[in-house]
BALOBA-1460 file (C-alpha; in Angstrom, 3 decimals):
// residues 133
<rec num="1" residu="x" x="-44.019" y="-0.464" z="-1.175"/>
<rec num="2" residu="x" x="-44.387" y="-3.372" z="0.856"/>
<rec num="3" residu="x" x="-40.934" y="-3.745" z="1.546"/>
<rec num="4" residu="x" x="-40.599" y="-0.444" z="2.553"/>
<rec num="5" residu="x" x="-43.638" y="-0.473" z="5.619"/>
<rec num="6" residu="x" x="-41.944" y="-4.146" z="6.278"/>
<rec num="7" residu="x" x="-38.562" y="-2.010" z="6.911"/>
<rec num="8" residu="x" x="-40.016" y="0.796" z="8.688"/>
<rec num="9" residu="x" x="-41.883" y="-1.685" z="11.477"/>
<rec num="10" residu="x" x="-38.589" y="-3.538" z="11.866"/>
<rec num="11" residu="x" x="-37.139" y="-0.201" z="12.875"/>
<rec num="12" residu="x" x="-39.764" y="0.820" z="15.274"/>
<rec num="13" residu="x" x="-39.439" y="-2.681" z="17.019"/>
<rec num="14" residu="x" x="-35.873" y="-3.035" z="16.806"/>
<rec num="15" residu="x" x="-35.315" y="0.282" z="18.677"/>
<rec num="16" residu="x" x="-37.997" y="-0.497" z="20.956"/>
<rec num="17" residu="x" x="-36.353" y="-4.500" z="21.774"/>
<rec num="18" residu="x" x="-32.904" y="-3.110" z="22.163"/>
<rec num="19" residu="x" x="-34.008" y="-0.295" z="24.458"/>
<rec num="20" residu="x" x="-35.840" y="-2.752" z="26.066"/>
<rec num="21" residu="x" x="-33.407" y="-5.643" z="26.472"/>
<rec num="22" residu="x" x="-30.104" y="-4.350" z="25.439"/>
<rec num="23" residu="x" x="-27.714" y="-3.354" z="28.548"/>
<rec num="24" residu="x" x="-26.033" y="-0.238" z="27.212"/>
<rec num="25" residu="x" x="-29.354" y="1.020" z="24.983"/>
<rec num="26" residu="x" x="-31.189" y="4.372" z="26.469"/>
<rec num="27" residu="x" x="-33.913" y="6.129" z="24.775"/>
<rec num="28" residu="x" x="-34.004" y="9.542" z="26.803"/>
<rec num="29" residu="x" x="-37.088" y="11.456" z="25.209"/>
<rec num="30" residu="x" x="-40.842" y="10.911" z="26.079"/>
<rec num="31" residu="x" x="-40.937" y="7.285" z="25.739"/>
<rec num="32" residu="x" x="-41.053" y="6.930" z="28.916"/>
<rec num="33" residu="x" x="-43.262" y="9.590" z="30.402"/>
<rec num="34" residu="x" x="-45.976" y="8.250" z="31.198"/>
<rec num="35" residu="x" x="-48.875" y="9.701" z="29.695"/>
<rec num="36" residu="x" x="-51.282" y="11.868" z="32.504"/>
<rec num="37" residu="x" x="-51.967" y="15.447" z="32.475"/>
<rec num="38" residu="x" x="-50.277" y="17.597" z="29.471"/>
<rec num="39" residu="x" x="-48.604" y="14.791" z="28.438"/>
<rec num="40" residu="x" x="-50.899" y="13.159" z="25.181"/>
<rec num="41" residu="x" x="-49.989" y="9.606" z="23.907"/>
<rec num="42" residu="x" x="-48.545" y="10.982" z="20.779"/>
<rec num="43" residu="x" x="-45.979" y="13.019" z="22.663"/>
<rec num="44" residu="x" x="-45.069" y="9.637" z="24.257"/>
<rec num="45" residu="x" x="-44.499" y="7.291" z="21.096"/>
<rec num="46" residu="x" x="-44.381" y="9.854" z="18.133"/>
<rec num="47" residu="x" x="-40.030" y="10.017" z="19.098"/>
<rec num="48" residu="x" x="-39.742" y="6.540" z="19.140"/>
<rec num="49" residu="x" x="-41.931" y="5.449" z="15.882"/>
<rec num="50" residu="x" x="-39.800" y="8.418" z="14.226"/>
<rec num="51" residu="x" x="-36.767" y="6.958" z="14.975"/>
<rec num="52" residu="x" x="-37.811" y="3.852" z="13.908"/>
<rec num="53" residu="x" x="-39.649" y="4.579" z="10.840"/>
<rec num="54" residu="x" x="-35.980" y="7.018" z="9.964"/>
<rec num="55" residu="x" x="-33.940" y="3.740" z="10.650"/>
<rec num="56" residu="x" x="-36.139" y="2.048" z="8.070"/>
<rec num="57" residu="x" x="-36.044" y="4.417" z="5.393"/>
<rec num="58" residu="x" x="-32.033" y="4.349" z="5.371"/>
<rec num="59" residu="x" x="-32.459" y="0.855" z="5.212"/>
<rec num="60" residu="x" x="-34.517" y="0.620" z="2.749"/>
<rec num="61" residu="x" x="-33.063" y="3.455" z="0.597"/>
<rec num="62" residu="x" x="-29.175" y="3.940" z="1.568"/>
<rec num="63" residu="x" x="-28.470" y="-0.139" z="2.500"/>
<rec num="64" residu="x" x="-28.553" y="-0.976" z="-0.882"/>
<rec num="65" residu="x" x="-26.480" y="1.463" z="-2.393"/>
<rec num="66" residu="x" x="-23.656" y="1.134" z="0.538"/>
<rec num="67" residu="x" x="-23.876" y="-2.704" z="-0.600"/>
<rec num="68" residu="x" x="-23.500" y="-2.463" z="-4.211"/>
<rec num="69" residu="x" x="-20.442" y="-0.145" z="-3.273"/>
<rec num="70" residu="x" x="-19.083" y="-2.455" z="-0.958"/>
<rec num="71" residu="x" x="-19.425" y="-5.660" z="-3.143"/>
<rec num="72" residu="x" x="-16.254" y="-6.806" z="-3.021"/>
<rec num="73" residu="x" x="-15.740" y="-6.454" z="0.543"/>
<rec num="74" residu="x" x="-18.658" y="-8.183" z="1.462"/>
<rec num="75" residu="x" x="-17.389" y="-11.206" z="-1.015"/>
<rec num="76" residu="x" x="-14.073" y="-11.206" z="0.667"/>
<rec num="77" residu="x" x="-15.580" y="-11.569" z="4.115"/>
<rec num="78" residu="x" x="-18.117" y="-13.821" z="3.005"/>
<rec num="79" residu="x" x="-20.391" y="-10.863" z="3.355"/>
<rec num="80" residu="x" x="-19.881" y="-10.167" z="7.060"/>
<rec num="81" residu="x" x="-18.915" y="-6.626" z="5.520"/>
<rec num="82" residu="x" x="-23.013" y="-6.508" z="6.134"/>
<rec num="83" residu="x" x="-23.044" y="-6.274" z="9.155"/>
<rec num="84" residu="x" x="-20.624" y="-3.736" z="9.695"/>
<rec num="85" residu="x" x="-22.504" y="-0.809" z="6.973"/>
<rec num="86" residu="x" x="-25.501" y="-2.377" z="9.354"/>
<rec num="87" residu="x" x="-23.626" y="-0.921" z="12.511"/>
<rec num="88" residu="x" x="-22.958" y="1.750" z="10.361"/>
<rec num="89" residu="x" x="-26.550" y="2.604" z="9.442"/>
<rec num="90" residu="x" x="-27.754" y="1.885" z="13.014"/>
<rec num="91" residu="x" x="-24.297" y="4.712" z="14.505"/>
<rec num="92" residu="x" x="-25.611" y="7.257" z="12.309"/>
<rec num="93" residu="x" x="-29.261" y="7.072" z="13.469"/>
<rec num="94" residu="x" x="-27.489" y="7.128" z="17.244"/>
<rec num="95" residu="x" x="-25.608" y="10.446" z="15.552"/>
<rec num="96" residu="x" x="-28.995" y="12.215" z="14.588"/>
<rec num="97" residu="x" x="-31.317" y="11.945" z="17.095"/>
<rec num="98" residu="x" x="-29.533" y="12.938" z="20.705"/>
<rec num="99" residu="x" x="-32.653" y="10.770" z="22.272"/>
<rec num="100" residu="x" x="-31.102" y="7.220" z="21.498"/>
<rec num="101" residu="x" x="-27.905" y="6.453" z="23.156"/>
<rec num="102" residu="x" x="-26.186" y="3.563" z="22.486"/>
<rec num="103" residu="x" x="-22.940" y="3.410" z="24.762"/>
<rec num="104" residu="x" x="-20.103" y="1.174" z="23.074"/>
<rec num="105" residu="x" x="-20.179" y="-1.413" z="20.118"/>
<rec num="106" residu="x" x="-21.285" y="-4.413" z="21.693"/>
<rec num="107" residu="x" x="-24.829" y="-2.868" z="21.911"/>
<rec num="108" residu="x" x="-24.541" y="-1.706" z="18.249"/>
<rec num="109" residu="x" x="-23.812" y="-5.127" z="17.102"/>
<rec num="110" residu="x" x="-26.632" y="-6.619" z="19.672"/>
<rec num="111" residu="x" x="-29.620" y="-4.261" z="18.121"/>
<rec num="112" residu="x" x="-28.024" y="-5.109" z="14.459"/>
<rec num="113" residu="x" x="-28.571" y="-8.606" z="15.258"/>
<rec num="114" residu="x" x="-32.334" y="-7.393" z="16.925"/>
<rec num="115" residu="x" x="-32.832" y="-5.820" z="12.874"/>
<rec num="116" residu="x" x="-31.268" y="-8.512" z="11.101"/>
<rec num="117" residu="x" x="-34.015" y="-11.227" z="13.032"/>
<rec num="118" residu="x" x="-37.070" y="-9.321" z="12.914"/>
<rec num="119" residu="x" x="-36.472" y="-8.389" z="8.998"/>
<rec num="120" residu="x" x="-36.066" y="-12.183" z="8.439"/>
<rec num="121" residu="x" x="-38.914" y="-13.058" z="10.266"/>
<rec num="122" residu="x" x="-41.272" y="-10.042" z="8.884"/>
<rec num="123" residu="x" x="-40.025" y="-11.173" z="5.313"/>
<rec num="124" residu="x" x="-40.791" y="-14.553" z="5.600"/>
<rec num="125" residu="x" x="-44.004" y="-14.277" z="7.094"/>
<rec num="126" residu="x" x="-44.792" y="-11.808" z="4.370"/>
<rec num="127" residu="x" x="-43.690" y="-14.379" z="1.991"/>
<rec num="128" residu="x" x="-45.784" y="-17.253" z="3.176"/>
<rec num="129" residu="x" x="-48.787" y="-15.164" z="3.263"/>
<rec num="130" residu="x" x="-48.039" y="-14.676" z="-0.685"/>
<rec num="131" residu="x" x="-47.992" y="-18.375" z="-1.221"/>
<rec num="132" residu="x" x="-51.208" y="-19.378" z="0.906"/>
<rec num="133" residu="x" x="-53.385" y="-17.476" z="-1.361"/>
């Protein structure tokens, strides 16, 4: 269960750095409305933390299976295979929701890279918490 929340806040942020910081990266909904008459905060985040919190659950649920499938690809490539189902993953997310745009595959491997760090760095601070106590 833990894993699963740690996946689905790595989505949110990851969508929100790369629309942020990534050249190429657009997030045309509500996001950025800003909130004032008729417009409630809800309206303005709700796209974006769905989004997100979508990304994560195909990580969390379809990641492994595409992995397990693609086992030996990922040993021939020294499992830079990954990445690519991570592009994947990330492509079809920019295929269901018309509000994210991501323009190319330089971007796509940028915001994989975006995922890839903050999972390592929510994991391992999950981690250490687990072995302070």
């Amino acid at each position: 269960m833990k894993r699963l929340i740690l996946q689905i806040i790595a989505g949110i942020l990851g969508i929100w750095l790369a629309v942020k910081f990534v050249p190429s990266v657009e997030f045309r909904g509500p996001i950025f409305v800003i909130p004032g008459p008729g417009v409630e905060l809800s309206q303005v985040l709700g796209t974006l933390v769905f989004v997100g919190a979508f990304l994560g659950f195909l990580n969390f649920f379809v990641k492994p299976i595409l992995d397990k499938i693609a086992l030996p690809l990922r040993i021939i490539t020294f499992n830079l295979f990954s990445l690519v189902i991570s592009m994947g993953l990330i492509w079809t997310v920019d295929i269901f929701f018309e509000e994210l745009i991501i323009q190319g595959l330089l971007p796509l491997f940028w915001i994989t890279l975006i995922l890839w760090g903050l999972n390592l760095v929510l994991f391992q601070l999950s981690s250490f918490r687990r072995k302070r106590r």
